[in-house]
C-alpha positions in Angstrom: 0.0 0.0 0.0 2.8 2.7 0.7 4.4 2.2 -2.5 1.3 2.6 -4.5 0.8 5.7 -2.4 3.8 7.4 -3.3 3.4 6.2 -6.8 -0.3 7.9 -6.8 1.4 11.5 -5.2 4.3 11.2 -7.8 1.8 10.8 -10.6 -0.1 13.8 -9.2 2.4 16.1 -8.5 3.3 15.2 -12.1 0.1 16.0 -13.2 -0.1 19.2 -11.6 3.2 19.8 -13.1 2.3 19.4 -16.3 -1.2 21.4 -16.1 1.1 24.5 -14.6 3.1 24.1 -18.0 0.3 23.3 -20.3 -1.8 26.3 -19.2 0.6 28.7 -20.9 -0.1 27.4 -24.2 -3.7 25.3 -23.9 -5.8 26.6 -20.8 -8.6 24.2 -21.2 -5.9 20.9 -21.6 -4.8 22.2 -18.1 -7.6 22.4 -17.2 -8.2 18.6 -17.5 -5.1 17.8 -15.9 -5.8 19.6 -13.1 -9.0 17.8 -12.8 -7.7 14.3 -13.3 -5.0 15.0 -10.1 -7.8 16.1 -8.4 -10.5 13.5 -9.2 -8.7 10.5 -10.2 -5.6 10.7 -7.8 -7.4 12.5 -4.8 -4.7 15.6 -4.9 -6.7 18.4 -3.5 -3.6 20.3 -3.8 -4.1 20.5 -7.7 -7.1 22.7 -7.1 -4.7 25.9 -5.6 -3.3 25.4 -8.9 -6.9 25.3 -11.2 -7.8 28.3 -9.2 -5.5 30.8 -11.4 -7.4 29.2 -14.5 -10.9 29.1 -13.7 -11.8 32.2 -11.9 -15.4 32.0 -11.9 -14.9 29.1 -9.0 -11.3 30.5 -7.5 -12.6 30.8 -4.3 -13.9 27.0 -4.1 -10.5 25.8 -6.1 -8.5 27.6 -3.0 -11.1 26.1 -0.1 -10.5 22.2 -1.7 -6.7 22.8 -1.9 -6.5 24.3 2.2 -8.2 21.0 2.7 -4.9 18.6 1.4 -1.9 17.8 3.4 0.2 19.9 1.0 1.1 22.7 2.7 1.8 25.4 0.0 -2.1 24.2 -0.7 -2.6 24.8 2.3 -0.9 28.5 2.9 -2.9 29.7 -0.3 -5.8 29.3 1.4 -4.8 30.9 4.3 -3.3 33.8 2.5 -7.0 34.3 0.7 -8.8 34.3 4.3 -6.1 36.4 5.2 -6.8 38.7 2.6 -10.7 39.2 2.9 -10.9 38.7 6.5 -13.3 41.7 7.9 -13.5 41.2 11.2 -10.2 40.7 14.1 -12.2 37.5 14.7 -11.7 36.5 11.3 -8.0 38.0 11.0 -6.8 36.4 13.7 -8.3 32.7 12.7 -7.1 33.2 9.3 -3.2 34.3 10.5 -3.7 30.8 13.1 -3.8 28.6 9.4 -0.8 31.0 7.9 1.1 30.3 11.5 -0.1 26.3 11.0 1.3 26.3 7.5 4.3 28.1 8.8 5.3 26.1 11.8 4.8 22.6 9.4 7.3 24.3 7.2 6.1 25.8 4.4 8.2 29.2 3.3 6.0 31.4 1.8 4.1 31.1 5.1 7.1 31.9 7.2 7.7 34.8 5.1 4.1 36.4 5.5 4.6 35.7 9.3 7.5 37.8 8.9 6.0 40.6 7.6 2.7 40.6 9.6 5.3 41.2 12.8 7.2 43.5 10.8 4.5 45.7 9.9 1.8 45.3 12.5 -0.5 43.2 10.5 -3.6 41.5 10.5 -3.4 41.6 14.6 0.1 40.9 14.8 2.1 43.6 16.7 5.1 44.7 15.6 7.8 42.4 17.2 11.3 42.5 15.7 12.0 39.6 17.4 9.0 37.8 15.6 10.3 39.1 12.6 13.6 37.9 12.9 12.4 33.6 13.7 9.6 33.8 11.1 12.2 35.0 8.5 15.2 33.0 9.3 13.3 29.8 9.7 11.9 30.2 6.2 14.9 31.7 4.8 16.5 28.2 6.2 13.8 26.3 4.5 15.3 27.7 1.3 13.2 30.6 0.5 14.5 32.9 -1.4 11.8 35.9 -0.5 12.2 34.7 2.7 16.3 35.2 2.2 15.8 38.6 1.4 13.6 39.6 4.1 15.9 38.2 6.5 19.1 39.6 5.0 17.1 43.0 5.3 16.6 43.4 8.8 20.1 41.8 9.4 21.1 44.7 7.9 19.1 46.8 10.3 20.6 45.1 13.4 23.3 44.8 15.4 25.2 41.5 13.3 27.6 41.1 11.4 27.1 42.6 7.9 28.9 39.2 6.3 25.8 37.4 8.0 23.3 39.8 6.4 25.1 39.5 2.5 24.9 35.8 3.4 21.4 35.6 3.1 21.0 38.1 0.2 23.7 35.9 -1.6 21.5 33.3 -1.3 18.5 35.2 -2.4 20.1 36.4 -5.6 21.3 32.7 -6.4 18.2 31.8 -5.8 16.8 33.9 -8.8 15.1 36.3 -5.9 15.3 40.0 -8.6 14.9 42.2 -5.4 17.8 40.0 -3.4 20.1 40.9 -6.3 19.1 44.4 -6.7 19.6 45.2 -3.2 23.1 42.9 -2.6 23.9 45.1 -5.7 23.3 48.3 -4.1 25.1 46.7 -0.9 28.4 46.1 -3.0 28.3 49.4 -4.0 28.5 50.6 -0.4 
């Protein structure tokens, strides 16, 4: 049973591969590939995917991905609740499934955690300290926006400055256009 499991999630994640490539050429072949991960493999996670190609049901795509195990699924939700939350009630349960995401170890999350404490948002308060752990950790989980945003405020602190170009290195190696820009404009100094 466990190898047919992981032969399943390869085929999906293959699948869902392939849709994110088709759909720049043949929307409505992704759009069937999408559905066959979905349907025929049971990969929820295809639908945060189908969501950019079938607007009319994004919201739903988004809500059946947040329900997979796979975490970036998972932190797309979140991000949307996030996003049209109205009420502190609603903020704060929405930045609980970013934090869940987050602390399971998906980057992106860690680096909207980051900037929630940054900034004051969404019900966070500002906590450099916050900052600093949600940007590290998913700068150490290999993000590269994540990089930058912790090579940032490194630069803002009291460390090293070899520790801060560190992380933007990493950033810009990563492909990360802002991390190069700004270890660009930190060469310069």
């Amino acid at each position: 049973v466990g190898s047919e499991m992981c032969i399943r999630d390869r085929c999906s994640r293959s699948l869902i591969n392939l849709a994110r490539h088709t759909g720049n050429e043949d929307v409505p072949a992704a759009i069937e590939l999408f559905k066959k991960a979905a349907e025929d493999y049971g990969d929820l996670a295809a639908h945060c995917y189908w969501a950019d190609y079938d607007k009319a049901n994004y919201v739903e795509h988004l809500r059946l991905g947040g329900q997979s195990s796979d975490l970036f699924a998972r932190y797309c939700w979140a991000f949307h609740c996030v996003k049209v939350a109205d009420t502190d009630s609603e903020k704060e349960a929405a930045v609980a499934l970013v934090r869940q995401a987050a602390e399971k170890g998906e980057g992106l999350a860690c680096v909207s955690m980051g900037q929630y404490y940054a900034s004051g948002l969404h019900g966070c308060p500002v906590d450099q300290e916050n900052h600093l752990y949600w940007s590290k950790r998913g700068a150490n989980l290999g993000n590269e926006r994540a990089c930058v945003a912790y090579g940032m405020a490194l630069l803002d602190s009291s460390e090293p400055r070899s520790e801060a170009w560190k992380y933007l290195k990493r950033s810009a190696m990563l492909g990360e256009a802002y991390g190069q820009s700004l270890l660009g404009l930190q060469m310069l100094n």
